[in-house]
C-alpha positions in Angstrom: 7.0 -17.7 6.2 4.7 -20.0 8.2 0.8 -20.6 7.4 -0.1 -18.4 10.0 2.0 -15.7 9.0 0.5 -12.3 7.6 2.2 -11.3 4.0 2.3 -7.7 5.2 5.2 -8.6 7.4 7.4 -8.1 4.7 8.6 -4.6 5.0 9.5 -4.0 1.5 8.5 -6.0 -1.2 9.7 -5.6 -5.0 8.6 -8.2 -7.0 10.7 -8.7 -10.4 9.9 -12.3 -11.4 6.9 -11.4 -13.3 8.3 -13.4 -16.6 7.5 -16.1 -14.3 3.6 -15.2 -13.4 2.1 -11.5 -12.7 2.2 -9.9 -9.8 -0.2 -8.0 -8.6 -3.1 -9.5 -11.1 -5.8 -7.8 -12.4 -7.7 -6.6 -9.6 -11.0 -6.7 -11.6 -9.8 -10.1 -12.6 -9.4 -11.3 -8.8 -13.1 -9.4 -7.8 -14.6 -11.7 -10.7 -13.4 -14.7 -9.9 -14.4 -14.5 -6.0 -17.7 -13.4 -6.8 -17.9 -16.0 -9.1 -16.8 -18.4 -6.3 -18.7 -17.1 -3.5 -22.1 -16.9 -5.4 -22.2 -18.9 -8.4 -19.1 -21.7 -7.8 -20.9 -24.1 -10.6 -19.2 -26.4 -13.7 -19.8 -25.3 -17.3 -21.3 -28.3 -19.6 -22.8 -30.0 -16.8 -26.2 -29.2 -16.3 -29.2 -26.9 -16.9 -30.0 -24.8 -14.0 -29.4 -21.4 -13.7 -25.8 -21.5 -12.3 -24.4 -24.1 -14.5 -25.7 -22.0 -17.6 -24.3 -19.0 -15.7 -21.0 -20.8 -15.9 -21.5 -21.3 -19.5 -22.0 -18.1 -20.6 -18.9 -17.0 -18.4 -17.4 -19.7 -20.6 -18.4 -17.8 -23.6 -17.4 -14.3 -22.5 -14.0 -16.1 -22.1 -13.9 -17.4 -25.6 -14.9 -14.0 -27.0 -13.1 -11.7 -25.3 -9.5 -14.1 -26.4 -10.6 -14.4 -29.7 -11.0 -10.4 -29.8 -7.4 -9.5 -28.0 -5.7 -11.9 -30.5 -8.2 -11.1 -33.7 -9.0 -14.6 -34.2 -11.7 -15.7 -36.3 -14.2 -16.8 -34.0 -14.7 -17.3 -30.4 -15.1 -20.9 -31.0 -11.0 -21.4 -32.1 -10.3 -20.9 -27.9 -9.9 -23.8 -26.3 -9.1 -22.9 -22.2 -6.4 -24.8 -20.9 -4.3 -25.3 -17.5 -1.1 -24.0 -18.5 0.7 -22.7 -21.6 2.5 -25.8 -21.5 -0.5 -28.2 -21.2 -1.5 -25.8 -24.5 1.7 -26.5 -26.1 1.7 -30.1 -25.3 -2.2 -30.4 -27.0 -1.2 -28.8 -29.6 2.0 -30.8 -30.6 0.8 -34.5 -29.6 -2.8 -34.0 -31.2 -1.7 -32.5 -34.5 1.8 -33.8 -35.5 2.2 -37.0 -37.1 4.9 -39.4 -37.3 7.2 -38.4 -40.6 6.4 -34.6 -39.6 9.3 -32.6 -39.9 9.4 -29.4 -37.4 11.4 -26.0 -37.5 12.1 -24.9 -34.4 14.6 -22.2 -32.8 17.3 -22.6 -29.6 16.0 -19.8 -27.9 12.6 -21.8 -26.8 11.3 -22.7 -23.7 11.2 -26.0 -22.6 7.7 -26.1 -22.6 8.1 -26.3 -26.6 11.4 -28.1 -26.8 10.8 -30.6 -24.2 7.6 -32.1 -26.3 9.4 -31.6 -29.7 12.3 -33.7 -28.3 10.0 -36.8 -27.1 8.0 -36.9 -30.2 11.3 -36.8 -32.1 12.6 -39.8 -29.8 9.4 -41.6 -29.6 6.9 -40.9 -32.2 9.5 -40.6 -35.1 9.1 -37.0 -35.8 12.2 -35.3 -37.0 13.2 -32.0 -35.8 15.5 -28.9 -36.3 16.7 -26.3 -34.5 17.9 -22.7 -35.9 20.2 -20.9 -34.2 20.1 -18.3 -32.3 22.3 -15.2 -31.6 24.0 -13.9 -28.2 20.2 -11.6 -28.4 18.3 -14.7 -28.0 17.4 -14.0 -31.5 16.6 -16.6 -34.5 17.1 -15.5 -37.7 14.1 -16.9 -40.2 16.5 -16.8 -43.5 18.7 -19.2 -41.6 15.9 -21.7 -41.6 15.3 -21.9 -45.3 18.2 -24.6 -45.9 16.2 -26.9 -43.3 13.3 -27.0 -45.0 12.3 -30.1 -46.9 9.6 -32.2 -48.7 8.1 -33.1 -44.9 8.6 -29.7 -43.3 5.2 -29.8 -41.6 5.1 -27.2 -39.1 7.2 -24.3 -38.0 7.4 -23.9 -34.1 8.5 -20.6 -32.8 8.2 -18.8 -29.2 7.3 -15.1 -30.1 9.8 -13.7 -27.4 12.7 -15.2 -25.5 11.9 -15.7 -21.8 15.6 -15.5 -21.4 16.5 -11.9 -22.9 13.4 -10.3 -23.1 14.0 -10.8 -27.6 11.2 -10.7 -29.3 11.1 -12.5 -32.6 10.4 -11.6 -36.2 6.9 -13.3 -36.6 6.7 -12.3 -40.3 9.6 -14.0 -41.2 8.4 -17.1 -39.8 5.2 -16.6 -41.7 6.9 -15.7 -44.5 9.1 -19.3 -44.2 6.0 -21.4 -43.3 4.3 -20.1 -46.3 7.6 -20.8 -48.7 7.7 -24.5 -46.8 3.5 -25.1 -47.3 3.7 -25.3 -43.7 1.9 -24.5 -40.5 3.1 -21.6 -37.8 2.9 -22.6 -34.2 3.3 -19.5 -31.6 4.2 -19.8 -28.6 2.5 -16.7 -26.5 3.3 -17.2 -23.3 5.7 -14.5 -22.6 3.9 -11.8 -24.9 0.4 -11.9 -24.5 -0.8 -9.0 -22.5 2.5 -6.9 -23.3 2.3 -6.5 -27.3 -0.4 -6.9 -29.3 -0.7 -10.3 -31.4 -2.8 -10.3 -34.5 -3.1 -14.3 -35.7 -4.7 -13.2 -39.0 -2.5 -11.2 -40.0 0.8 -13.2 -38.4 -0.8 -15.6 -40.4 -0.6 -18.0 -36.9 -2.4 -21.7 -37.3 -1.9 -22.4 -33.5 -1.1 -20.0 -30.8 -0.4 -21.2 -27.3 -0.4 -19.3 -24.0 -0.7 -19.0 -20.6 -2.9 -16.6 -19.0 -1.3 -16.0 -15.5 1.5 -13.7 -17.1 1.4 -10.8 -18.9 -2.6 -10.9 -19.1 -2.8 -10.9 -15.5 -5.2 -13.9 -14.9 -5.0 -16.2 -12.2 -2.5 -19.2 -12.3 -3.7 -22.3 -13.6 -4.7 -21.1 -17.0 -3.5 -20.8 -20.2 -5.5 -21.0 -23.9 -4.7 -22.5 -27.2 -6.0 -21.0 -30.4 -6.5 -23.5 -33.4 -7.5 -22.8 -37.2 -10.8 -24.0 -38.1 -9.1 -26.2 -40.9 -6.9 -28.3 -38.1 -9.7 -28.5 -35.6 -10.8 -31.5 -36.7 -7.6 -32.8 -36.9 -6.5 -32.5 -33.3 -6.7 -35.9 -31.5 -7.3 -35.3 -27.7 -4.2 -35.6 -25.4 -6.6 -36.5 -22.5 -9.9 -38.6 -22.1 -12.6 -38.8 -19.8 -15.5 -36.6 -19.2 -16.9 -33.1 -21.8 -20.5 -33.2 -20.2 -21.1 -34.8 -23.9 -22.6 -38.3 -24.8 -22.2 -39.8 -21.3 -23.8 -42.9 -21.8 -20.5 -44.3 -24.4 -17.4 -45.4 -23.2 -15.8 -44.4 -26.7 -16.7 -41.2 -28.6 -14.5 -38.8 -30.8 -14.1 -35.8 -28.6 -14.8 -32.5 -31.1 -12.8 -29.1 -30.7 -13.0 -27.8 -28.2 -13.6 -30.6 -26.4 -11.0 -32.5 -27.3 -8.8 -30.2 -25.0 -11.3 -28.9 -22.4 -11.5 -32.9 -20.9 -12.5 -33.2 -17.3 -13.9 -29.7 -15.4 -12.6 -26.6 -16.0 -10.7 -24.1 -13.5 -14.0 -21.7 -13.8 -12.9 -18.7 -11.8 -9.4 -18.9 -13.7 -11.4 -19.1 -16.8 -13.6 -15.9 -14.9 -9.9 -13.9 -14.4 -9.1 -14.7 -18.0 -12.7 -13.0 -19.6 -11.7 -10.0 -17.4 -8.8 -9.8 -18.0 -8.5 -10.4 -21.7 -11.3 -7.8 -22.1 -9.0 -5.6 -19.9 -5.5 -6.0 -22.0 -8.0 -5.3 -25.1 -9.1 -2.0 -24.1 -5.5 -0.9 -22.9 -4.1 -1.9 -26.5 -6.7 0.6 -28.0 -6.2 3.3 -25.7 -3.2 5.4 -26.7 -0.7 6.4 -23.5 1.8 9.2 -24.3 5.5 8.6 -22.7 6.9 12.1 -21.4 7.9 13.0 -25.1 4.6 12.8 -26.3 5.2 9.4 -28.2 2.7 6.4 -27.8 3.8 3.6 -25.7 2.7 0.8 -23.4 2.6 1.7 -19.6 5.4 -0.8 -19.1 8.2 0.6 -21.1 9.0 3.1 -18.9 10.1 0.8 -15.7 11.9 -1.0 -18.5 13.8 1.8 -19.8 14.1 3.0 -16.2 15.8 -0.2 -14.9 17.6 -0.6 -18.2 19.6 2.9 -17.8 20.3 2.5 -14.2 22.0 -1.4 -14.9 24.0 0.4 -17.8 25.7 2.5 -14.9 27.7 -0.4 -13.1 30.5 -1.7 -14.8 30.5 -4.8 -13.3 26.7 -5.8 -14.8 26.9 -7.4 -17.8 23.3 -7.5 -19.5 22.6 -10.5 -21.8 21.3 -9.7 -25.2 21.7 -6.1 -24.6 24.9 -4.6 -25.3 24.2 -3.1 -28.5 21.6 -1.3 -27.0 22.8 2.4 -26.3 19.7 4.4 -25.5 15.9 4.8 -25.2 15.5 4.9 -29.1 17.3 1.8 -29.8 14.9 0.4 -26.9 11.7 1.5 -28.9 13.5 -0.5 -32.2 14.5 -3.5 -31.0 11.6 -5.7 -30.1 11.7 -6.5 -26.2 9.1 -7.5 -23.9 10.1 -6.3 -20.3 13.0 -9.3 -19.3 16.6 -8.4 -18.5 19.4 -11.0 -17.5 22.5 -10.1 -16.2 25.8 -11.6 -14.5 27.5 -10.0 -12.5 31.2 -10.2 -12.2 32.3 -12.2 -8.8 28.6 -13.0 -8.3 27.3 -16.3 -8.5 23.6 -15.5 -9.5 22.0 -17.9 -7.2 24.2 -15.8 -4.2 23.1 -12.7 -5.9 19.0 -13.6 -6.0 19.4 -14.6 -2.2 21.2 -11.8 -0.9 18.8 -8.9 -3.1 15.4 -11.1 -1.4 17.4 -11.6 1.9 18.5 -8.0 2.4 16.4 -5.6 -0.1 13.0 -7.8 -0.6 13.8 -8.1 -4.2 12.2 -10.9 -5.6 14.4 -11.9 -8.9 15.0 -15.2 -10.4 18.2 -16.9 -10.9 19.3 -20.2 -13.0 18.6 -21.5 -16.8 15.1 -20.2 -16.3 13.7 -23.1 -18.5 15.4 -22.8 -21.4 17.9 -25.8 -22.4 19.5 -24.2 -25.4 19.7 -20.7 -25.4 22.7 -20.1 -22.7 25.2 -22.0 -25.4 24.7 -18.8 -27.4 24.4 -16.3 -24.9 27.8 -17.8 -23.2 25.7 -18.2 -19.9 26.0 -22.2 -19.7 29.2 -22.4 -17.6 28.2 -20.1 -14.9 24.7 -21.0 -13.7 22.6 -18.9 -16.0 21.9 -15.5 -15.8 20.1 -13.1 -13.0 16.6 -12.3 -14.5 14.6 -9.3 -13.8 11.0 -8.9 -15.2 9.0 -5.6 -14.1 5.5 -4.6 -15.3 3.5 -2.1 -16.1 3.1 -2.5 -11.9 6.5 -1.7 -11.2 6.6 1.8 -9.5 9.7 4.3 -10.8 10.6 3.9 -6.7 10.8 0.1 -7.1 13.5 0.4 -9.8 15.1 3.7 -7.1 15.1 0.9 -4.7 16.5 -2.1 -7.0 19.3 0.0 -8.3 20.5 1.0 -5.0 20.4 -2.3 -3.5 22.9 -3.2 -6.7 24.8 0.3 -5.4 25.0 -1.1 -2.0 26.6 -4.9 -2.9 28.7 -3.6 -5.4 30.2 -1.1 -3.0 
């Protein structure tokens, strides 16, 4: 598609990559953050007039309305970052030390792994990795023989961006508190589809981004910290906070010490809006057909989930032991499904189903080193994934499941 070219001339398209980033956003989100642009436009922390405090207090709202969706203690844990990576990566360099020892699982993203493996090479901090099940699924229990005298922290994605898994959170409290540790969440691919409660998770540090499942604009993400570590975190990044200009040297305080240099403001806008958004769905109850509570984006899932089931010749990762709706509701998934395809190569099978359907699907290792050696993936090129929302219409899925009608044919 050239510059010039309007999006609408795509005649049909279903997007299904929204593990990767949301799509649409929030429209409220997107209305805040141009009107923020087009009339206001100014830094936060970096002067006095009327637009730069406006930018302050949209700073604020931001803070609070994080801190609420995640029942932190205060606004003032948030830090507002770029990514859930450049969260992660804050979070691990400023608070690990060498001699830490860190519990980690296979089924992470690389946005976790890839930090813990060059502080491991390079910083002498040692690391393990549990195990993880053809479900993408670590085990806790299997941990407890790893820990040891220097078991620092416990590292953990809450969901598998591979197989949509979502992982037992109380058991990793549960391990961190037998080890004296710290728990380390990595939020990315939940926040915005299932509620997260750091108090009572008993979370020290949660990272996220806010351009998936919360619907803000890309180039944000957030990182919540404990008040007790705060002081602890040494800054990953130096240069300006709008704070004590005149020295070259200064300790940079939380949550400075991660919001260096100017922030993405109308990111930061979409984020507010949208955080205060995801808060007010989680608190209003939606009733499926049978009358039972659920969120709005189950029933794509289930939807596309049934339909896949059909075709012998789709094998879906992670869920084979799933038989039906109910097993759905019990078994802790966020809206992801990977598949292979017998006598597909997936990379052929994402070009052809955005080539000839306008399905837009991702296909590969999807950023995860580890996790294919259990789901028997790591031979073949990955897996096909497929992400819907709560965005995704019932005819989008119609439409997806007959393009798979037509190939297979």
């Amino acid at each position: 598609m050239g510059m010039n070219e309007p999006f609408d001339a795509l005649q049909r398209r279903v997007y299904l990559d929204n593990a990767a980033t949301s799509w649409p956003k929030s429209s409220a989100a997107i209305e805040a953050a141009q009107k923020f642009i087009h009339e206001c436009g100014a830094t936060s922390g970096r002067g006095a007039y009327r637009s730069a405090m406006l930018a302050d207090r949209w700073l604020a709202d931001a803070r609070h309305h994080l801190a609420q969706l995640l029942n932190a203690p205060d606004a003032q844990s948030i830090a507002l970052c770029s990514s859930g990576t450049h969260a992660l990566n804050a979070a691990l360099w400023g608070l690990l030390r060498p001699g830490d020892h860190v519990i980690t699982s296979a089924a992470e993203h690389n946005s976790l792994l890839r930090p813990l493996k060059q502080l491991e090479t390079h910083h002498a901090v040692r690391l393990s990795i549990v195990p993880c099940d053809a479900d993408g699924f670590s085990d806790p229990r299997a941990a407890d023989e790893l820990v040891c005298d220097d078991t620092r922290w416990i590292a953990i994605g809450h969901a598998s961006n591979v197989t949509g898994r979502v992982q037992a959170l109380d058991g990793w409290r549960d391990l961190a508190l037998r080890a004296s540790s710290k728990l380390l969440v990595d939020a990315s691919q939940t926040l915005g589809y299932i509620p997260i409660d750091v108090q009572t998770s008993g979370i020290d540090v949660l990272a996220a981004a806010g351009h998936k499942g919360l619907r803000g604009l890309a180039g944000t993400g957030l990182l919540m910290v404990a008040r007790e570590l705060q002081s602890q975190l040494r800054p990953l990044m130096f240069g300006g906070t709008g704070l004590a200009s005149e020295q070259l040297q200064t300790g940079q305080s939380w949550p400075q010490s991660v919001e260096v240099g100017n922030l993405n403001l109308p990111g930061v806008v979409s984020l507010a809006v949208a955080a205060a958004e995801c808060y007010r769905s989680q608190h209003t109850t939606v009733l499926n057909a049978a009358g039972v509570a659920q969120p709005s984006w189950r029933a794509p899932l289930q939807q596309l989930v049934a339909g896949l089931k059909q075709f012998p010749e789709i094998r879906m990762i992670g869920w084979e032991a799933l038989s039906g709706d109910d097993d759905l509701e019990r078994a802790g998934r966020i809206p992801v499904v990977s598949l292979q395809v017998a006598g597909w190569d997936v990379h052929d099978l994402a070009s052809v189903l955005d080539s000839s359907f306008g399905i837009e699907v991702r296909a590969g290792w999807h950023c995860a080193a580890l996790v294919h050696d259990a789901l028997g993936t790591a031979d073949s090129g990955g897996t096909l994934r497929l992400s819907p929302s709560a965005s995704t219409t019932s005819g989008d899925i119609d439409w997806t499941l007959a393009a798979f009608r037509e190939i297979l044919a």
